[in-house]
N, CA and C atoms of all chains as a GROMACS GRO file, in nm:
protein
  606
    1UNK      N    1   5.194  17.484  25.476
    1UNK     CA    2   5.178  17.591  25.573
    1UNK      C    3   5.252  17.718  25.532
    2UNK      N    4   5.367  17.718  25.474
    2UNK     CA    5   5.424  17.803  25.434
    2UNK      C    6   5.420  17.857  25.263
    3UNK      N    7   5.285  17.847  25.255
    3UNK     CA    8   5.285  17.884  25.081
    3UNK      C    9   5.315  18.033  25.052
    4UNK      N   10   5.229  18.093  25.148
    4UNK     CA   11   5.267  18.244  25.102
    4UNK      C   12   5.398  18.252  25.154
    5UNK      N   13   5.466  18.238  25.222
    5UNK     CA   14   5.588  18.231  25.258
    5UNK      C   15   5.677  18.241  25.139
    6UNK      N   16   5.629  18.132  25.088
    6UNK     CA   17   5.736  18.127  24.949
    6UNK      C   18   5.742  18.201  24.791
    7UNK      N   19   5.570  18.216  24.843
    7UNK     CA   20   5.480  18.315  24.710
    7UNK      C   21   5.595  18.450  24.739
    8UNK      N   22   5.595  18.529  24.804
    8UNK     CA   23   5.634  18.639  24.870
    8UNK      C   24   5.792  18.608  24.816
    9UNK      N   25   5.871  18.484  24.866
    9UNK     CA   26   6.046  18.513  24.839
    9UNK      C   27   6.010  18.450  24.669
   10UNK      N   28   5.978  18.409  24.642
   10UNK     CA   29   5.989  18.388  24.485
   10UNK      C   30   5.981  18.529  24.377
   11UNK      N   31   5.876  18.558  24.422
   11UNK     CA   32   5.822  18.697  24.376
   11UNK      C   33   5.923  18.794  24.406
   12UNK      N   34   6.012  18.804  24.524
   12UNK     CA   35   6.089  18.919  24.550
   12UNK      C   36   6.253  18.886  24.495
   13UNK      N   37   6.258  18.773  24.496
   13UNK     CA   38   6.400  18.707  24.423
   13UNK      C   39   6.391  18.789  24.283
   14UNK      N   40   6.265  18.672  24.198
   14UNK     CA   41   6.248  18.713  24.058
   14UNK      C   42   6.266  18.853  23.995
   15UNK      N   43   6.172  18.949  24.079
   15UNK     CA   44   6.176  19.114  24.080
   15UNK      C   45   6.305  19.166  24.092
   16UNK      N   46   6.360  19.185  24.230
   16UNK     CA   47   6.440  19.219  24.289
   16UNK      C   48   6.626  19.190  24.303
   17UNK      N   49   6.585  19.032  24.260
   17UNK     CA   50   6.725  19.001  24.288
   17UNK      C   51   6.802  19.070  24.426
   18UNK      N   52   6.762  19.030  24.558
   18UNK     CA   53   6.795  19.097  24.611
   18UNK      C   54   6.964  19.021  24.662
   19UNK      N   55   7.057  19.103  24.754
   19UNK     CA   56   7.177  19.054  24.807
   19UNK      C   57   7.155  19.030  24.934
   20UNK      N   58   7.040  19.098  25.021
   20UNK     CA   59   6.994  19.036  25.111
   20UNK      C   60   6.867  19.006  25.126
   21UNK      N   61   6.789  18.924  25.175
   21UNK     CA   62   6.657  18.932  25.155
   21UNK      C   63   6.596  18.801  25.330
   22UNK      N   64   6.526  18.914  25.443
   22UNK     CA   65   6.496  18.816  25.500
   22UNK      C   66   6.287  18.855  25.522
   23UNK      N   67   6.266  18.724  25.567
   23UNK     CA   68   6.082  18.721  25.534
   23UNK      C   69   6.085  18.647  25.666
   24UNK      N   70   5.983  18.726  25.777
   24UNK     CA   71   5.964  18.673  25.868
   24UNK      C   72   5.778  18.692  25.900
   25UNK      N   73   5.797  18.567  25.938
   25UNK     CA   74   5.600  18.526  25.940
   25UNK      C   75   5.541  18.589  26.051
   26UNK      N   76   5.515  18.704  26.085
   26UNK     CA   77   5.452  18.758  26.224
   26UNK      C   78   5.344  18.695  26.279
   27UNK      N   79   5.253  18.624  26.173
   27UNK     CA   80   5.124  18.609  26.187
   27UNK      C   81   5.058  18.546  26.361
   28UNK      N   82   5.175  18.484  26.427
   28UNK     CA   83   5.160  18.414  26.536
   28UNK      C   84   5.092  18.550  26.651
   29UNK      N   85   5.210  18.675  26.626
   29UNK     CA   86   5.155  18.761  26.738
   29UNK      C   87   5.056  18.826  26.735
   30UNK      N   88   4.962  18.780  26.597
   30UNK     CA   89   4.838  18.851  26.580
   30UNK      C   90   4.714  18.806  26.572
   31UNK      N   91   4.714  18.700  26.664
   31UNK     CA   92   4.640  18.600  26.681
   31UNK      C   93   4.493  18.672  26.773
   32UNK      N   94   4.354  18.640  26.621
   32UNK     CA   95   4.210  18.716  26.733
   32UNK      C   96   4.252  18.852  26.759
   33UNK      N   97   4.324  18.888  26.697
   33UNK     CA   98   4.338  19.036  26.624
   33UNK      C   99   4.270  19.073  26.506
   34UNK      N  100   4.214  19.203  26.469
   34UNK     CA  101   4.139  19.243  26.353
   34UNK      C  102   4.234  19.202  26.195
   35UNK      N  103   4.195  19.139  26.111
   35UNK     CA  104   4.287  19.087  26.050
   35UNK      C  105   4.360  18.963  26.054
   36UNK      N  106   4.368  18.948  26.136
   36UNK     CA  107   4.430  18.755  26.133
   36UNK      C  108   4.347  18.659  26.123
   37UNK      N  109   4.435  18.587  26.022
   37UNK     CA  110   4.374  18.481  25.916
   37UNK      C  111   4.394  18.327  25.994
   38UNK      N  112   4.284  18.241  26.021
   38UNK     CA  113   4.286  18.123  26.049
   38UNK      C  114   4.407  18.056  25.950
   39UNK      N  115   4.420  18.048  25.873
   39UNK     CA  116   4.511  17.993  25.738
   39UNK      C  117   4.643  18.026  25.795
   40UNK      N  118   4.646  18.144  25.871
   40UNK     CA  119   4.800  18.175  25.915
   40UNK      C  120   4.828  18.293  25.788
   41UNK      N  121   4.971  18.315  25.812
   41UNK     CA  122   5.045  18.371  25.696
   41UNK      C  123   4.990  18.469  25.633
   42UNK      N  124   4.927  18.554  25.723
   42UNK     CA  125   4.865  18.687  25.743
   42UNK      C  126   4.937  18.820  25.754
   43UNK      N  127   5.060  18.815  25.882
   43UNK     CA  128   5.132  18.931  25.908
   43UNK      C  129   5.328  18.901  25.824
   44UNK      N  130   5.322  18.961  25.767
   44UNK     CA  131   5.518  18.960  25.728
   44UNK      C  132   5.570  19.091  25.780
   45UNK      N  133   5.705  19.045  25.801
   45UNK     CA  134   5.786  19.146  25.816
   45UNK      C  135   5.893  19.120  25.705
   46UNK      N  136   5.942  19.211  25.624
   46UNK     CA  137   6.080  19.209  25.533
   46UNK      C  138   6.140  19.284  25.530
   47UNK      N  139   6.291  19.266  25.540
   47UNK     CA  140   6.397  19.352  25.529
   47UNK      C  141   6.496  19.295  25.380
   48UNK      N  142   6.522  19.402  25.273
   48UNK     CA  143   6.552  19.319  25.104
   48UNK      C  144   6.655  19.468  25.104
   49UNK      N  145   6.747  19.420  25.032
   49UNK     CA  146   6.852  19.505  25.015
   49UNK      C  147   6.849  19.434  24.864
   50UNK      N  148   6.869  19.583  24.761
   50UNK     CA  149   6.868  19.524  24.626
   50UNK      C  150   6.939  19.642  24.555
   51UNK      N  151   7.008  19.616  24.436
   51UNK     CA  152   7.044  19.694  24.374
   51UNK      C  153   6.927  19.785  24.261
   52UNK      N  154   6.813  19.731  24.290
   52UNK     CA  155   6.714  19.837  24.243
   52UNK      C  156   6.656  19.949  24.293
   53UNK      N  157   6.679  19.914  24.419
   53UNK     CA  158   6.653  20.061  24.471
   53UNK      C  159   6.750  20.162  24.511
   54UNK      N  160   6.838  20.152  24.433
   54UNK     CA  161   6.929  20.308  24.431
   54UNK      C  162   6.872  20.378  24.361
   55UNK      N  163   6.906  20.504  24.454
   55UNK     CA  164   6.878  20.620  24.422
   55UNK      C  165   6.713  20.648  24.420
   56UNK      N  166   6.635  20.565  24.463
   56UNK     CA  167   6.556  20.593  24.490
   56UNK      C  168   6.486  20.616  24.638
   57UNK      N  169   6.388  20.702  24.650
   57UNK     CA  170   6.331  20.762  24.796
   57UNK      C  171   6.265  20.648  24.838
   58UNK      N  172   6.244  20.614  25.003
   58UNK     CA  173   6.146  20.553  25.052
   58UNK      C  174   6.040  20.539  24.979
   59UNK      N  175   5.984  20.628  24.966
   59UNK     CA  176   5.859  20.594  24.905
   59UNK      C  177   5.851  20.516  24.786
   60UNK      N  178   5.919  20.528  24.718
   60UNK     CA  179   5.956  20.482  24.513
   60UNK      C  180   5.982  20.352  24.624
   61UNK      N  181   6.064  20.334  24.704
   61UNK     CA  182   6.110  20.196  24.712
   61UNK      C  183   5.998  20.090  24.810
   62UNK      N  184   5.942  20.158  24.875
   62UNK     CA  185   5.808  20.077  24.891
   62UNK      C  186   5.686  20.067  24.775
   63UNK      N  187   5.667  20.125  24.726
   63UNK     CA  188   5.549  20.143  24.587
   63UNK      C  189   5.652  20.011  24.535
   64UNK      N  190   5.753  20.030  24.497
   64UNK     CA  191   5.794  19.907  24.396
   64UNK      C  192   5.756  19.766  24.514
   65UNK      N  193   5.790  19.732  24.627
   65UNK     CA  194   5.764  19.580  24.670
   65UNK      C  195   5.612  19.578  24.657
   66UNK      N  196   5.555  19.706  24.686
   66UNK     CA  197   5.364  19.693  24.734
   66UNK      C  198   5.322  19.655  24.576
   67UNK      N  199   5.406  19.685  24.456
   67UNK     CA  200   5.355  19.664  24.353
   67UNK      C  201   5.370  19.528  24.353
   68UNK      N  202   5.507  19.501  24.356
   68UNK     CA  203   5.515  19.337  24.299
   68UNK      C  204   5.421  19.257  24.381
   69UNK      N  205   5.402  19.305  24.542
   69UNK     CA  206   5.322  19.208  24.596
   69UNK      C  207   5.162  19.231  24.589
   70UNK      N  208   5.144  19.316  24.477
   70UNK     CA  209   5.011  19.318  24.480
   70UNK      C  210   4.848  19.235  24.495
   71UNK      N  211   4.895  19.178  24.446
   71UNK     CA  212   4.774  19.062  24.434
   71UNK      C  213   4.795  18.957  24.563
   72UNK      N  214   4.905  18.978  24.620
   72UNK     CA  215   4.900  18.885  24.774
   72UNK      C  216   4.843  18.955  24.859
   73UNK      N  217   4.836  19.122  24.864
   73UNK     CA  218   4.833  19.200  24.944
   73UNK      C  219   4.705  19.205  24.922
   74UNK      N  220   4.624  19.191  24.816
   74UNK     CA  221   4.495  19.239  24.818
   74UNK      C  222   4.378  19.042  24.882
   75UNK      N  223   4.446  18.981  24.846
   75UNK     CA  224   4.398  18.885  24.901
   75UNK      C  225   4.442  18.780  24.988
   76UNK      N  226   4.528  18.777  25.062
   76UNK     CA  227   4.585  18.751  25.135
   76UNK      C  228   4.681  18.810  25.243
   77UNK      N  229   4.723  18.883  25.187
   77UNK     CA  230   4.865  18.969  25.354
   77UNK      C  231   4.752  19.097  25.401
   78UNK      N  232   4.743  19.081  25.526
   78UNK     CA  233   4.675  19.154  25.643
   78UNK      C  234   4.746  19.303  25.627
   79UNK      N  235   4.919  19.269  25.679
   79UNK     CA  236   4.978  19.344  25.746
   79UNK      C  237   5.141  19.314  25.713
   80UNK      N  238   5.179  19.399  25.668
   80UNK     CA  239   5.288  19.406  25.552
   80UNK      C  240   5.416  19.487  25.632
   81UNK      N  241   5.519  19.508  25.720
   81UNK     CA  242   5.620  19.589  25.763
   81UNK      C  243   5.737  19.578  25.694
   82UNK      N  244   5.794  19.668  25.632
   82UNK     CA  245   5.958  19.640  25.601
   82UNK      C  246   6.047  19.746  25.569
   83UNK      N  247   6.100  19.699  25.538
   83UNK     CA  248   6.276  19.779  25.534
   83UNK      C  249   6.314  19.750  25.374
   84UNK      N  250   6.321  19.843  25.292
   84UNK     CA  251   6.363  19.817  25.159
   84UNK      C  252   6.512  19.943  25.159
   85UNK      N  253   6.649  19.866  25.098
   85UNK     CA  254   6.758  19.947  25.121
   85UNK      C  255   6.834  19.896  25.002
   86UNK      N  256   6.838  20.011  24.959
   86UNK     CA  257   6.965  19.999  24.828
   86UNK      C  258   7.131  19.896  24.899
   87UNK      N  259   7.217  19.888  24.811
   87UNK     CA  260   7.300  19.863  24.870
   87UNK      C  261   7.418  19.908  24.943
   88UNK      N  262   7.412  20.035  24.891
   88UNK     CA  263   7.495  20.161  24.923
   88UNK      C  264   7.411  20.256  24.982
   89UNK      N  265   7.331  20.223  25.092
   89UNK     CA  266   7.235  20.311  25.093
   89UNK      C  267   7.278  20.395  25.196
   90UNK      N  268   7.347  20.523  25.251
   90UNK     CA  269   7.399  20.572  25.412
   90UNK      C  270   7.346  20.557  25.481
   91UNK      N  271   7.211  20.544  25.461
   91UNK     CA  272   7.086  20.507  25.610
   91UNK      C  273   7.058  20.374  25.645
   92UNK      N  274   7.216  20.256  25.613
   92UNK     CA  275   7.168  20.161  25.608
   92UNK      C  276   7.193  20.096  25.760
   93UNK      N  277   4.014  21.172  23.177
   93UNK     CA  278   4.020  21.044  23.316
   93UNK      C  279   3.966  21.155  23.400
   94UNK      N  280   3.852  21.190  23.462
   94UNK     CA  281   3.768  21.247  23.550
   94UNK      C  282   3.851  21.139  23.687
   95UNK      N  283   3.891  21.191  23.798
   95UNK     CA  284   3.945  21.140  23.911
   95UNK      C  285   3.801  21.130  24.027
   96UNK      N  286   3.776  21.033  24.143
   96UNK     CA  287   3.698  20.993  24.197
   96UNK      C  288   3.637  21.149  24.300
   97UNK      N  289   3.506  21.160  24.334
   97UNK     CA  290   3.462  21.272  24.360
   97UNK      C  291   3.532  21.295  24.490
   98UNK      N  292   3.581  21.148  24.621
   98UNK     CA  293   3.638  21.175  24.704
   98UNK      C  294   3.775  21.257  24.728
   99UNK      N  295   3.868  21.254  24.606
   99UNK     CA  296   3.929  21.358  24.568
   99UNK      C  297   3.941  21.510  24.634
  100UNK      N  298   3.825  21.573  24.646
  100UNK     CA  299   3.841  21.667  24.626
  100UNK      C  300   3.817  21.683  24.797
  101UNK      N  301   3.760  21.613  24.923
  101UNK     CA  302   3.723  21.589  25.003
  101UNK      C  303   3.872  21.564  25.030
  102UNK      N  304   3.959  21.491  25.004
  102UNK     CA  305   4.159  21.511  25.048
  102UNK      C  306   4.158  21.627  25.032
  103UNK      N  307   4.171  21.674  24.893
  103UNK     CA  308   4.248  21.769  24.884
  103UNK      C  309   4.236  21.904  24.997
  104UNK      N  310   4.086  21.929  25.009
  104UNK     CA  311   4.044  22.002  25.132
  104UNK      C  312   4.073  21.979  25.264
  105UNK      N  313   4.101  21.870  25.310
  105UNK     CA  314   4.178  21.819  25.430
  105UNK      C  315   4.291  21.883  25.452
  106UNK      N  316   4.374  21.759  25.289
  106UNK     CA  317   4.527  21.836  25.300
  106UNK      C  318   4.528  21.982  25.293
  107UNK      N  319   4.442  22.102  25.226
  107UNK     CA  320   4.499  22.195  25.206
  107UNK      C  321   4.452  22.264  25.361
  108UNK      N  322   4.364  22.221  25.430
  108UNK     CA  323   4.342  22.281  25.563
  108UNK      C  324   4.400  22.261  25.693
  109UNK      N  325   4.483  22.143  25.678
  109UNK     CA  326   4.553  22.116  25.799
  109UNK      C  327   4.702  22.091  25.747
  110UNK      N  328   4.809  22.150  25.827
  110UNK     CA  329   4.942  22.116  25.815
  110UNK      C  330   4.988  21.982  25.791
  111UNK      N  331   4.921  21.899  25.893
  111UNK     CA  332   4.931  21.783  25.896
  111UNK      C  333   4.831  21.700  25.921
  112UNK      N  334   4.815  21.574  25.795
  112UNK     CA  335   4.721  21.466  25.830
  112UNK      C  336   4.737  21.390  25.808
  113UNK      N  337   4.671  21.253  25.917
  113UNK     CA  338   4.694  21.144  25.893
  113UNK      C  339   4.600  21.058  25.901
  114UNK      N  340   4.594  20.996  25.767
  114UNK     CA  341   4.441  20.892  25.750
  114UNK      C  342   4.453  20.725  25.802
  115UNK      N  343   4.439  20.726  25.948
  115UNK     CA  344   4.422  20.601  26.016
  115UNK      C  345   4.358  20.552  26.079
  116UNK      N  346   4.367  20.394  26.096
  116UNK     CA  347   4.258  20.340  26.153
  116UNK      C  348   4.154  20.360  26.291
  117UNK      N  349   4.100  20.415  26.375
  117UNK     CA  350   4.067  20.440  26.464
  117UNK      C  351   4.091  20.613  26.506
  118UNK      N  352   4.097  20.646  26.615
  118UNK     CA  353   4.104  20.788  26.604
  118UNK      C  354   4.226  20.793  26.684
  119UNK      N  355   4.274  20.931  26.716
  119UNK     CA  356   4.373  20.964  26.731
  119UNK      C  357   4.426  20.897  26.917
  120UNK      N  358   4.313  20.937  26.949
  120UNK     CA  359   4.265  20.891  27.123
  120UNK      C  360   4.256  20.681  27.105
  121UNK      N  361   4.195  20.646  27.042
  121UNK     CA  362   4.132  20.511  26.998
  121UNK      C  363   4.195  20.481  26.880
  122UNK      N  364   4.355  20.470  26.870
  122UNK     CA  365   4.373  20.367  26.737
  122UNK      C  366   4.328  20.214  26.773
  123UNK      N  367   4.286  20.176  26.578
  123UNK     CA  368   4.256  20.029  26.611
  123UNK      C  369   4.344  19.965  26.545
  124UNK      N  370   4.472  19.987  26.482
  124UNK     CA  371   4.553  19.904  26.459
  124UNK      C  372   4.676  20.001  26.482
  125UNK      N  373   4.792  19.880  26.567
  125UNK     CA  374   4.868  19.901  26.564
  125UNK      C  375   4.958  20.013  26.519
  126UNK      N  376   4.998  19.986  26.360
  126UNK     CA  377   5.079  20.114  26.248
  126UNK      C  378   4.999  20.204  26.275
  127UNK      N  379   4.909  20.240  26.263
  127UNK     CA  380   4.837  20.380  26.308
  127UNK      C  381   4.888  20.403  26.450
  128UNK      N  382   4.861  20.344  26.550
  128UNK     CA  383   4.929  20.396  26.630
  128UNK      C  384   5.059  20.442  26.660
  129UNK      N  385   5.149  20.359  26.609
  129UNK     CA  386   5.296  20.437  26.599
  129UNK      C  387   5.290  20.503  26.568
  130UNK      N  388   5.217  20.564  26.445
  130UNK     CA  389   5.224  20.682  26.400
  130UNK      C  390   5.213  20.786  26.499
  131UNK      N  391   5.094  20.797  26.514
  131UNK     CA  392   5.017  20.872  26.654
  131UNK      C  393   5.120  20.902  26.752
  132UNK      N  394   5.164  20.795  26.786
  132UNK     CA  395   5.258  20.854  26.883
  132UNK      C  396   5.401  20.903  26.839
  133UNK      N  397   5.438  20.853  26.766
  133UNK     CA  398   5.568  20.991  26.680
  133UNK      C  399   5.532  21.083  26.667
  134UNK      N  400   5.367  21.167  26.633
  134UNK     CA  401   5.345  21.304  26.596
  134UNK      C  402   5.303  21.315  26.754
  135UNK      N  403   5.246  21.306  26.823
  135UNK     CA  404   5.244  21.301  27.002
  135UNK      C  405   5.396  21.348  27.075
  136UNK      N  406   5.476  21.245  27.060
  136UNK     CA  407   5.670  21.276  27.106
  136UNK      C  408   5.688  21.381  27.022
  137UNK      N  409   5.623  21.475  26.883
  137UNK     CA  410   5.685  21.576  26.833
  137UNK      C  411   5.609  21.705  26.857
  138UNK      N  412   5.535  21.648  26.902
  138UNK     CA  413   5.426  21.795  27.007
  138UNK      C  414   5.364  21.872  26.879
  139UNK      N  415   5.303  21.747  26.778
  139UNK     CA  416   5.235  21.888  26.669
  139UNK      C  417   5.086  21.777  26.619
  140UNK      N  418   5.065  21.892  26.639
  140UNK     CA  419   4.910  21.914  26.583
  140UNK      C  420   4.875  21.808  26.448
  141UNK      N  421   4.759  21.743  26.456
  141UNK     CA  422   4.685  21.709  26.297
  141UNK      C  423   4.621  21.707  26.319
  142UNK      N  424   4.538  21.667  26.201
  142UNK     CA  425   4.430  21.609  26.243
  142UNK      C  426   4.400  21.463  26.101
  143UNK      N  427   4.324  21.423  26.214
  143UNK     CA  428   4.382  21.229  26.186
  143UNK      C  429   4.184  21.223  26.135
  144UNK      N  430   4.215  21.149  26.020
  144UNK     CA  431   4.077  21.090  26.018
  144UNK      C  432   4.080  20.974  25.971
  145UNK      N  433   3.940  20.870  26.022
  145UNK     CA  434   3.960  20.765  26.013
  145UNK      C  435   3.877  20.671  25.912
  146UNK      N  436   3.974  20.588  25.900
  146UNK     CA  437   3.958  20.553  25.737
  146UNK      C  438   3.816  20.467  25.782
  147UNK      N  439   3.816  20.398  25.889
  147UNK     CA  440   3.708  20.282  25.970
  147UNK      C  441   3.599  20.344  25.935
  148UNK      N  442   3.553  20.470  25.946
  148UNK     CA  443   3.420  20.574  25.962
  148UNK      C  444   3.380  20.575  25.774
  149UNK      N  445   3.451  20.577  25.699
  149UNK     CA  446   3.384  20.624  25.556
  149UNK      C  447   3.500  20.487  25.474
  150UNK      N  448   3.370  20.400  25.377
  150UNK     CA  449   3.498  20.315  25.299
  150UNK      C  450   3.513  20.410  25.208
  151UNK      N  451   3.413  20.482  25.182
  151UNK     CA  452   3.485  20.571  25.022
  151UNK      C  453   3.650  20.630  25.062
  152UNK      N  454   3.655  20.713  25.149
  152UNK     CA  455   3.806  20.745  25.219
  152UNK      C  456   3.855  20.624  25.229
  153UNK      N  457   3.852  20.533  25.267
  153UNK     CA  458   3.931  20.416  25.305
  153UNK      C  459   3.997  20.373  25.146
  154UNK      N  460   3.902  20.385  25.051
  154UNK     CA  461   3.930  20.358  24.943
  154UNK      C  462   4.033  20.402  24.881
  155UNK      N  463   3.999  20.551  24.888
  155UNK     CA  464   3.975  20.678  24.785
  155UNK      C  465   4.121  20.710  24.834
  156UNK      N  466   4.175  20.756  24.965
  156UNK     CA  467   4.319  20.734  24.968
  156UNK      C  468   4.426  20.658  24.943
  157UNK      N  469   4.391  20.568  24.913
  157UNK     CA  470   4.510  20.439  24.867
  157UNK      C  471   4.505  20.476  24.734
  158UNK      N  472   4.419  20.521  24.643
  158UNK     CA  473   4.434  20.521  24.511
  158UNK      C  474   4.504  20.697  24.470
  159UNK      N  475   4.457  20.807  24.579
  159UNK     CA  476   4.573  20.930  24.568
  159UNK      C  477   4.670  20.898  24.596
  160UNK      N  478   4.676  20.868  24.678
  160UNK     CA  479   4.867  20.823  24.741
  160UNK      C  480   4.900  20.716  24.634
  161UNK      N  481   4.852  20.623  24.550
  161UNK     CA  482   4.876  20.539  24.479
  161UNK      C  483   4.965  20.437  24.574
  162UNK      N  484   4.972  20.410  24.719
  162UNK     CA  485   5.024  20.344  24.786
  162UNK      C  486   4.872  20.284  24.892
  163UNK      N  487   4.906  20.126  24.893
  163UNK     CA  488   4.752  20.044  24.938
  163UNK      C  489   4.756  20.043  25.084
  164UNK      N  490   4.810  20.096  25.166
  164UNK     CA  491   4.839  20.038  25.305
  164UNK      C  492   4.764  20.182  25.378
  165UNK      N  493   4.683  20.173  25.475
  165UNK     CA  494   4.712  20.264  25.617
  165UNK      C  495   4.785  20.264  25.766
  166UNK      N  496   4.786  20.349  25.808
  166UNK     CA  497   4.796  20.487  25.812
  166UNK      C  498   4.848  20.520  25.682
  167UNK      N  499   4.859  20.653  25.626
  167UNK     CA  500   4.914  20.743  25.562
  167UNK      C  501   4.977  20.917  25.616
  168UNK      N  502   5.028  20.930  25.612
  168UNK     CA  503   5.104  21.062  25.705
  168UNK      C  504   5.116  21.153  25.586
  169UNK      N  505   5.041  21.272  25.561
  169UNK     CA  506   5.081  21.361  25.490
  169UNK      C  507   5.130  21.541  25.540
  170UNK      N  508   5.226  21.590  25.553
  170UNK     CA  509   5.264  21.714  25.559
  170UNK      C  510   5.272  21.798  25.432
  171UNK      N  511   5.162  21.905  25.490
  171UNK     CA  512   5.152  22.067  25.383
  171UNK      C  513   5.098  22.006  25.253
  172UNK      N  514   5.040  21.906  25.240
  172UNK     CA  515   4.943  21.841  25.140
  172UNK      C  516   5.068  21.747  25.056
  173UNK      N  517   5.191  21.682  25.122
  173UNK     CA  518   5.299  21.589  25.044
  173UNK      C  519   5.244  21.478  25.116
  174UNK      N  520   5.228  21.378  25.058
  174UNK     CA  521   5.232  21.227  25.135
  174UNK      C  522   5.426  21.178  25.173
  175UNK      N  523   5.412  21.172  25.262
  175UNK     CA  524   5.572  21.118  25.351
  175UNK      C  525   5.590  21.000  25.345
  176UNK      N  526   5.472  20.910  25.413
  176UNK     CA  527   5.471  20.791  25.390
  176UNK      C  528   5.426  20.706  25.466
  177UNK      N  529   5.405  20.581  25.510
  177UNK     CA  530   5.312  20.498  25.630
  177UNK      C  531   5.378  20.468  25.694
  178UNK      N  532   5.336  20.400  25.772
  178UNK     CA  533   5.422  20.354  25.929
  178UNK      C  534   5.603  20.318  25.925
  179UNK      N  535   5.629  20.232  25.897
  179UNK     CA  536   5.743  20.198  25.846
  179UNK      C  537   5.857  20.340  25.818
  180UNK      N  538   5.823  20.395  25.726
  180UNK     CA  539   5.880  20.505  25.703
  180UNK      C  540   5.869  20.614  25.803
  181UNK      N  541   5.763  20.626  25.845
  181UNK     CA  542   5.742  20.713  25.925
  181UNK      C  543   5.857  20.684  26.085
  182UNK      N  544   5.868  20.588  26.103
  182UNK     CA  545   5.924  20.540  26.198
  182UNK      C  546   6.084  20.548  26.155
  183UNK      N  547   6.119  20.516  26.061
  183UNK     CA  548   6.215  20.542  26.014
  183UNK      C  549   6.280  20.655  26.013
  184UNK      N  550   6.211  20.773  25.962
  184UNK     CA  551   6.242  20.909  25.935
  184UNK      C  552   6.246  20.988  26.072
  185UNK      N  553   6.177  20.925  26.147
  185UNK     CA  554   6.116  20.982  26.324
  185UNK      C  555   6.302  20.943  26.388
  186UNK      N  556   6.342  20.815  26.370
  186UNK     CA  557   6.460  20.724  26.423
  186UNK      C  558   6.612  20.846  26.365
  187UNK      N  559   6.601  20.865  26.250
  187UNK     CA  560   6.702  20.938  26.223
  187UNK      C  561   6.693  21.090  26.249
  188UNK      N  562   6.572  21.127  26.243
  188UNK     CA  563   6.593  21.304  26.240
  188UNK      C  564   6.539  21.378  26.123
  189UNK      N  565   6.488  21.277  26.032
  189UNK     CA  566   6.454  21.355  25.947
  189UNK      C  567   6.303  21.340  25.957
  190UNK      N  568   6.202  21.341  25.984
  190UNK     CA  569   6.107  21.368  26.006
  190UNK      C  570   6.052  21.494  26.076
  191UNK      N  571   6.165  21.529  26.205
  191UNK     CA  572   6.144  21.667  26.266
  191UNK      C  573   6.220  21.762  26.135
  192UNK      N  574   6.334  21.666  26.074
  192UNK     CA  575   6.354  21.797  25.919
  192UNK      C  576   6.243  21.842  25.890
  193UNK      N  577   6.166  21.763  25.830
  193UNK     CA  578   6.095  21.787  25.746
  193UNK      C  579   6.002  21.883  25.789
  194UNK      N  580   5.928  21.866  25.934
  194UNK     CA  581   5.804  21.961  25.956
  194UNK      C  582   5.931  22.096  25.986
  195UNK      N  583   6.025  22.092  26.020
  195UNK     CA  584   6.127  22.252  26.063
  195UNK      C  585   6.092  22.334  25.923
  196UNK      N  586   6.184  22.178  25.817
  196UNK     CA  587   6.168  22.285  25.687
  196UNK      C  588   6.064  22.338  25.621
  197UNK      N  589   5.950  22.262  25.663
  197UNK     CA  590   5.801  22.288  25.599
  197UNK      C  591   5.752  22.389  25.715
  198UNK      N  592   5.805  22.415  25.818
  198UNK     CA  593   5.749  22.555  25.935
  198UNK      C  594   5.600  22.496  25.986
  199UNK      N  595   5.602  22.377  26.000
  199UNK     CA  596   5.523  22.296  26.064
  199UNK      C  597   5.531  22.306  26.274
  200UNK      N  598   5.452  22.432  26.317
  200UNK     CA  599   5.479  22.415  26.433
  200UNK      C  600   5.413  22.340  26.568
  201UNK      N  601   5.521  22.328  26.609
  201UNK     CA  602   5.429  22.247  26.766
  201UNK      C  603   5.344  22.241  26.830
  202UNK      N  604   5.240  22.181  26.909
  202UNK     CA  605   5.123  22.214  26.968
  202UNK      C  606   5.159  22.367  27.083
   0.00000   0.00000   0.00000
C-alpha cells in the first residue's frame, strides 16, 4: 500500500540527503475528487530541509524535488504540496 | 531549437497583463483546489489578472509547464516573471513578500 510512499523517501534521501525530511499521504482527503487514484497514494504533502538548497530561491528549490520526482509525478502523484528549506534558511 | 508555436500566445498574455495566472477553472469557478488559493491571495490583495484556464486549451495546459520549465498548475506570473505555484505563492503571500513584489514591480490594486 505504501509503495509510492517509499518510491518518493528513497528518491529524496538518495538526492537530497535531507536533515529533515517528512512525507505525508493526503490521498484520503481527496477521495472522488478530480484526480484521485483508486490505488491510493495520489496526493503528498513534504516538508525536506537539506543542505542543497542553500542559497537557492524557491523556485531553484522546487524545480530540483519536481525534477527528482519526475517520473512519479508524471505517472503517478496527482497533487504534490511542499516546503523545501535550506538549513539555515531565515524563512524557516 | 525553434520553441513550440504556443509560445508566443504566453508571451502576449504575459506582456499584456501585469498579472497572470494559468489555472485550473476560472477565476469565479476554480476546479482545483491550488488554483484556488491562489485566486484568493490575489482577491485579499485587491489586484487585477487575468487568469486563464489551462482546462479550456491542452496545448496551454501543455505549453506552460514546458516555459516555466516547472510541471505543476496554477502558475502565477508578475510583469511577464514566473513567481511560482501554489505553495510558494502562499508562502510569499504569509510573509510579505508577495505584496513586495507587486509594490516593487508598481503592480496596482483593483
Amino acid at each position: 500500500m505504501s509503495e509510492i510512499f517509499s518510491k518518493i523517501e528513497s528518491i529524496l534521501q538518495t538526492r537530497f540527503h535531507p536533515t529533515r525530511l517528512l512525507i505525508r499521504d493526503d490521498s484520503a482527503k481527496h477521495e472522488g475528487h478530480a484526480g484521485h487514484d483508486a490505488r491510493g497514494e495520489s496526493h503528498f504533502y513534504l516538508e525536506i530541509v537539506s543542505d542543497s538548497f542553500k542559497g537557492k530561491s524557491r523556485v531553484e528549490c522546487h524545480r530540483m524535488i519536481y525534477e527528482a520526482l519526475d517520473e512519479l509525478l508524471r505517472t503517478r502523484i496527482h497533487a504534490l504540496s511542499f516546503k523545501a528549506l535550506a538549513a539555515d534558511s531565515p524563512k524557516n | 531549437m525553434s520553441e513550440p508555436e504556443i509560445f508566443a500566445t504566453i508571451r502576449s498574455d504575459l506582456a499584456n497583463n501585469d498579472v497572470v495566472l494559468y489555472m485550473k477553472g476560472t477565476a469565479v469557478f476554480p476546479q482545483c483546489g491550488f488554483s484556488a488559493a491562489v485566486v484568493q491571495v490575489l482577491n485579499s490583495l485587491d489586484v487585477t489578472f487575468k487568469s486563464v484556464n489551462v482546462l479550456d486549451d491542452e496545448e496551454i495546459r501543455q505549453g506552460i509547464k514546458q516555459f516555466a520549465n516547472w510541471p505543476t498548475i496554477p502558475q502565477l506570473y508578475i510583469k511577464g516573471e514566473f513567481i511560482g505555484g501554489c505553495d510558494i505563492i502562499r508562502e510569499m503571500y504569509t510573509s510579505g513578500e508577495l505584496q513586495q513584489i507587486m509594490a516593487d514591480k508598481g503592480v496596482k490594486a483593483a
